[in-house]
C-alpha positions, -999 to +999 in steps of 0.1 A: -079+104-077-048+093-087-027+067-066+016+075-073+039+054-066+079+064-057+108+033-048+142+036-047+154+000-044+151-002-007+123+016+004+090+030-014+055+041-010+020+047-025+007+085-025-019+103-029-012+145-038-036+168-039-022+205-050+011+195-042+004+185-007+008+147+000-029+138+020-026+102+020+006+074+023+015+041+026+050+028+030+068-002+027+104-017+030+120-044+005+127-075+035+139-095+005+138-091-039+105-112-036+087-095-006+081-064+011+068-054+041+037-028+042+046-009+078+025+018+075-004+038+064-022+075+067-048+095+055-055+134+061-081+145+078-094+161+039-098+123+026-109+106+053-136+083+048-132+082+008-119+052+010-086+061-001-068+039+024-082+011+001-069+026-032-035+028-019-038-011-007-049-016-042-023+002-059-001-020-038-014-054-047-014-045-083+022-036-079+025-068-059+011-089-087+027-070-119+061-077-100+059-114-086+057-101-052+051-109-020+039-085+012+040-089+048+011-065+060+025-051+091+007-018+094-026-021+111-046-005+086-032-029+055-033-058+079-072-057+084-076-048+051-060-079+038-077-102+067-104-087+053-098-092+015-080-125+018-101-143-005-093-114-033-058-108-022-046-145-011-024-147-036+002-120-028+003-130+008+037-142+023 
C-alpha cells in the first residue's frame, strides 16, 4: 500500500488511493517554514483496522525528518499516536 504525498507550500497531506478513490488522509498546515501542524486524520470504512492510520503518521515523520521539520500533532488520532511513539518519534516533536 502505497502512502502519497501532495503540498502546495501552505497546506498538504498524506493519502492513501485505492482505484482512484482516496480511502484514507491526513492533513496538515505549514504554522511556520520549520513546523507544521498535523490537524487531521481519516480512514474508510475499507481500511479500517490495517493500520493505515499509522502508515500515514509514518510517512509524515519521515517527511518530517528528510526536511528538518517540526510537527504539532493536533489531530486526535496523530496526537495519541505520537504520545504513544514518543520515545521513536521524540525528535520531530515541537
Amino acid at each position: 500500500m502505497e502512502v502519497k504525498h501532495n503540498d502546495n507550500g501552505k497546506k498538504g497531506m498524506f493519502y492513501v488511493e485505492i482505484d482512484g478513490k482516496r480511502e484514507a488522509e491526513m492533513t496538515y498546515s505549514h504554522a511556520n517554514p520549520d513546523k507544521i501542524i498535523i490537524d487531521h486524520t481519516e480512514v474508510s470504512e475499507v481500511l479500517k483496522g490495517q493500520g493505515v492510520g499509522y502508515k500515514l503518521v509514518d510517512a509524515a515523520v519521515e517527511y518530517l525528518r528528510v526536511n528538518n521539520l517540526k510537527v504539532i500533532p493536533l489531530c486526535t488520532f496523530a496526537h495519541a499516536v505520537f504520545k504513544k511513539k514518543h520515545d521513536e518519534y521524540a525528535d520531530v516533536l515541537a
